[in-house]
MDAnalysis code that builds the backbone (N, CA, C; Angstrom):
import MDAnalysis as mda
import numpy as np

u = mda.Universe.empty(240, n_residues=80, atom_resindex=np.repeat(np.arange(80), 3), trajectory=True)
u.add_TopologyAttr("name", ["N", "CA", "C"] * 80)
u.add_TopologyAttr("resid", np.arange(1, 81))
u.add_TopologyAttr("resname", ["UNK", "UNK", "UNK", "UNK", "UNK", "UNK", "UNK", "UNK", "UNK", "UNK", "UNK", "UNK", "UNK", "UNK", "UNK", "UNK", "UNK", "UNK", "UNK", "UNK", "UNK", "UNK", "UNK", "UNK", "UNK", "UNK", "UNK", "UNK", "UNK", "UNK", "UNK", "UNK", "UNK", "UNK", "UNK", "UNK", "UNK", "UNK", "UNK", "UNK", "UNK", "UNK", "UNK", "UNK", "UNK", "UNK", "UNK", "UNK", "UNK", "UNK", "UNK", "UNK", "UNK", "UNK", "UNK", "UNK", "UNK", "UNK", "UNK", "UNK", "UNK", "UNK", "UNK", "UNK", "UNK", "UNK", "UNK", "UNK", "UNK", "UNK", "UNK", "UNK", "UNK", "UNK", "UNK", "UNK", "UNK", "UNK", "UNK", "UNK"])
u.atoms.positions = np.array([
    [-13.970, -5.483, -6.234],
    [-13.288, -5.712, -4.983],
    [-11.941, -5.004, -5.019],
    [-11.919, -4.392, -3.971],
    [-10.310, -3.790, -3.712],
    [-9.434, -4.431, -2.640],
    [-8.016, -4.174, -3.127],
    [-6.837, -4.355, -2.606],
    [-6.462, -3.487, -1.612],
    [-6.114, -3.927, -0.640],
    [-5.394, -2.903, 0.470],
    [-4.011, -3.474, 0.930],
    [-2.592, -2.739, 0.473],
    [-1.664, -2.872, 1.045],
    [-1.127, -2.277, 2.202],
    [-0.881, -2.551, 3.323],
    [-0.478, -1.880, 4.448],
    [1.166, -2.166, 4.877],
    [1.588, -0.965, 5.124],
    [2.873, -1.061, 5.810],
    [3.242, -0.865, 7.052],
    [3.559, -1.659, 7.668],
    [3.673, -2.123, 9.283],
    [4.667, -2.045, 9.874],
    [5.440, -1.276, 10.949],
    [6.351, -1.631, 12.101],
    [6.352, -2.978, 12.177],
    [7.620, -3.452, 11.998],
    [8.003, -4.800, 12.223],
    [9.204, -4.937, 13.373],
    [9.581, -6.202, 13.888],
    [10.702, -6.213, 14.649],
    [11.944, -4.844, 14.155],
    [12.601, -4.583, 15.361],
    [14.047, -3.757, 15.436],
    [13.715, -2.419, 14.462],
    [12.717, -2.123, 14.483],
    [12.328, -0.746, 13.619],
    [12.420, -1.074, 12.278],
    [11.869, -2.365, 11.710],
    [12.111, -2.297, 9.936],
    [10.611, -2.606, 9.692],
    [10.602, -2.622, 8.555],
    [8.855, -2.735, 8.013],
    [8.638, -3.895, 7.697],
    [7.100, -4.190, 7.781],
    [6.649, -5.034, 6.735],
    [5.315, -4.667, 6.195],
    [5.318, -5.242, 4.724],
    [3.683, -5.009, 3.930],
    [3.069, -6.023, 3.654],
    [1.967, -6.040, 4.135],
    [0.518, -6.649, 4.185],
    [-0.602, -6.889, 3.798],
    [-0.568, -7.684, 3.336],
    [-2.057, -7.966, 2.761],
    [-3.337, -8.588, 3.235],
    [-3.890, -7.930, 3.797],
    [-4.596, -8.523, 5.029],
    [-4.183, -8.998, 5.936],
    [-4.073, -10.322, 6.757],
    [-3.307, -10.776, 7.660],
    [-2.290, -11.556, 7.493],
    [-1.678, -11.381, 5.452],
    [-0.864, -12.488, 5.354],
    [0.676, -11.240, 4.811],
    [1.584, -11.436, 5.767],
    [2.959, -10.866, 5.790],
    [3.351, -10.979, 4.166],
    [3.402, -10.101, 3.488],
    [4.447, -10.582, 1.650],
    [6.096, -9.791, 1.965],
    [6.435, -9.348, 2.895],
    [7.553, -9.029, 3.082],
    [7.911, -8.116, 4.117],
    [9.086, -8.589, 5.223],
    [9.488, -8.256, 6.213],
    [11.132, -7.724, 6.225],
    [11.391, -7.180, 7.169],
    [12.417, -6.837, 7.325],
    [13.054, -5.392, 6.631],
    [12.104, -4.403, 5.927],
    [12.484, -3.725, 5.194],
    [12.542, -2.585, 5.788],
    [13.776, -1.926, 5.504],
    [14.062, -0.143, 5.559],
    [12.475, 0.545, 5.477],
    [12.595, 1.413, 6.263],
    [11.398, 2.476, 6.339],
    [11.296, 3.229, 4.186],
    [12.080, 3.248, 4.109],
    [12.069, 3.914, 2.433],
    [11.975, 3.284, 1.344],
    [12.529, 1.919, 1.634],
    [12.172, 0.787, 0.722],
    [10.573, 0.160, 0.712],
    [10.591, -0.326, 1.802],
    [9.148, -0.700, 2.249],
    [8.131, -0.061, 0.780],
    [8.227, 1.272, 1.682],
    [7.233, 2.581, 0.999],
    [7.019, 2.333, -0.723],
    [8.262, 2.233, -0.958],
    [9.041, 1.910, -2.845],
    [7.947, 0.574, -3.322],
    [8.618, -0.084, -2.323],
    [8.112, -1.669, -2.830],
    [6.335, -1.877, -2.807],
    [5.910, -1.028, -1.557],
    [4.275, -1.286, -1.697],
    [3.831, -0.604, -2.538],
    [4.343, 0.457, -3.192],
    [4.073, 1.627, -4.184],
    [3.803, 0.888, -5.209],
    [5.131, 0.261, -5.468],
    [5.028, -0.372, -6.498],
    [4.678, -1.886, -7.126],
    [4.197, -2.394, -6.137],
    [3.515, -3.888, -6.127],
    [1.694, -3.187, -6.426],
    [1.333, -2.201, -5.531],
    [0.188, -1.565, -5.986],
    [0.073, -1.097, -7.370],
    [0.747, -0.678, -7.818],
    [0.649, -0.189, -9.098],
    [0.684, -1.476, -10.306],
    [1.468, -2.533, -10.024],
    [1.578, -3.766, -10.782],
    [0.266, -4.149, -10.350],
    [-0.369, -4.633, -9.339],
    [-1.599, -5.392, -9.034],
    [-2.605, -4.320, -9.785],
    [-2.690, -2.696, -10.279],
    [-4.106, -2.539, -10.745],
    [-3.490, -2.398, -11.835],
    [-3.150, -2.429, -12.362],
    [-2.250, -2.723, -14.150],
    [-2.989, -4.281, -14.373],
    [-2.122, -5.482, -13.136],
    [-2.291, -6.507, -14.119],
    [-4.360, -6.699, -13.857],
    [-4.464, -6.425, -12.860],
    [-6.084, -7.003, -12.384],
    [-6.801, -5.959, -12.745],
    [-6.314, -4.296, -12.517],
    [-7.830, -3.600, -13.028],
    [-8.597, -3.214, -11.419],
    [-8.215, -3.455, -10.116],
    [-8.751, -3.647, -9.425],
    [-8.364, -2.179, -8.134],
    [-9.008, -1.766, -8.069],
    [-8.503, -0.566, -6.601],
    [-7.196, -1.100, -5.988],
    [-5.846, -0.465, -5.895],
    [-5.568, -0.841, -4.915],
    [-5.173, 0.529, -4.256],
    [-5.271, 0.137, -2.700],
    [-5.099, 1.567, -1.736],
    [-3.529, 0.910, -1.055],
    [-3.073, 1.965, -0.508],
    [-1.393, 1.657, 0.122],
    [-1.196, 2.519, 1.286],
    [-1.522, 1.866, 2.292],
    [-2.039, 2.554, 3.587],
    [-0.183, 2.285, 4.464],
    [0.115, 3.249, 5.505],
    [0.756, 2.711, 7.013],
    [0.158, 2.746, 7.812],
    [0.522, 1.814, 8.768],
    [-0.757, 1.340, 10.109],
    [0.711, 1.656, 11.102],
    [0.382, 3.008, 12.115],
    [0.910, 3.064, 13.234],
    [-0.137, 2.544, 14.731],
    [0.380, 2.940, 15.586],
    [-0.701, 2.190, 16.325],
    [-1.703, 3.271, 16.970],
    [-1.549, 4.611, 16.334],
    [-1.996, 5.725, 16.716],
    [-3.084, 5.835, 15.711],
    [-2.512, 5.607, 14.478],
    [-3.364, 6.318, 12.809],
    [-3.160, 5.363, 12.027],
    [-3.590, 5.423, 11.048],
    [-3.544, 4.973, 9.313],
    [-3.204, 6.229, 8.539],
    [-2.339, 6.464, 7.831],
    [-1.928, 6.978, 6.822],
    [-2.203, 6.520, 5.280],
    [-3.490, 7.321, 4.753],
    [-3.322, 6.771, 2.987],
    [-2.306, 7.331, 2.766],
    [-1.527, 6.603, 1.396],
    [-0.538, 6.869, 0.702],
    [-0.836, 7.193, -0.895],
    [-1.524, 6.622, -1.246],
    [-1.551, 5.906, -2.579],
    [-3.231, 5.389, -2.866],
    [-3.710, 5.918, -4.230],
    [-4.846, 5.007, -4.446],
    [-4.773, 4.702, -5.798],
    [-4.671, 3.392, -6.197],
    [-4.464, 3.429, -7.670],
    [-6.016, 2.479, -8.268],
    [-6.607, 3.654, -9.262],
    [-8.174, 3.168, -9.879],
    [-7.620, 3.753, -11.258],
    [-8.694, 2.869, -11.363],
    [-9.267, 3.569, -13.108],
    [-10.009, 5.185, -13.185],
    [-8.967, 6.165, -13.853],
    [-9.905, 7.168, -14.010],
    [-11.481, 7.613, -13.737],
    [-12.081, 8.537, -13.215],
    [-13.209, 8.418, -12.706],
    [-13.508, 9.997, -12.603],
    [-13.834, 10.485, -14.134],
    [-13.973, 12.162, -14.280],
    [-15.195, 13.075, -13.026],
    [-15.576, 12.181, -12.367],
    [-16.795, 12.853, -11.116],
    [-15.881, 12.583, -9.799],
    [-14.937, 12.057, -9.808],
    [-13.933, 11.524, -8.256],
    [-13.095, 12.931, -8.293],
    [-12.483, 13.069, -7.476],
    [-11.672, 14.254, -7.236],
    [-9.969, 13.439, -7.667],
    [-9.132, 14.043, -8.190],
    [-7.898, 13.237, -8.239],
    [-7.246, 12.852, -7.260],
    [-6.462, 11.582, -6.854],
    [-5.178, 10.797, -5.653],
    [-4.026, 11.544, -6.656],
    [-3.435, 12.109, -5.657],
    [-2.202, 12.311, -6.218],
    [-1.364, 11.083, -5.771],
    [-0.555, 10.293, -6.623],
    [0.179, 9.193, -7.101],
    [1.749, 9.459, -6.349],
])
């Protein structure tokens, strides 16, 4: 099973990231945001082992950012 973090337009132009439909943090700078889901993704497949992807949701697109797996020599590389 995989993880999907998303970063969201929140009130007054600041962000928030998401984990499904449950908010883990609001109010953040457009550059921080980015930092912090980067790096909560990277802690969650360290400690679990588990896909995680690190998407932004505009209301136009989705933007991948980030895919953090276990090596996989037949996958093409995510650049990190």
């Amino acid at each position: 099973m995989s993880v999907v973090l998303t970063i969201k337009e929140s009130s007054h132009g600041l962000w928030a990231i998401c984990s499904g439909s449950a908010v883990l943090f609001d109010g953040l700078g457009f550059a921080h945001a980015i930092r912090l889901a980067r790096g909560l993704g990277r802690e969650e497949h360290a400690n679990s082992g588990r896909t995680v992807y690190v998407e932004m949701a505009c209301t136009e697109f989705t933007i991948d950012l980030v895919q953090y797996a276990d090596a996989d020599m037949s996958a093409p590389a995510v650049a990190a």
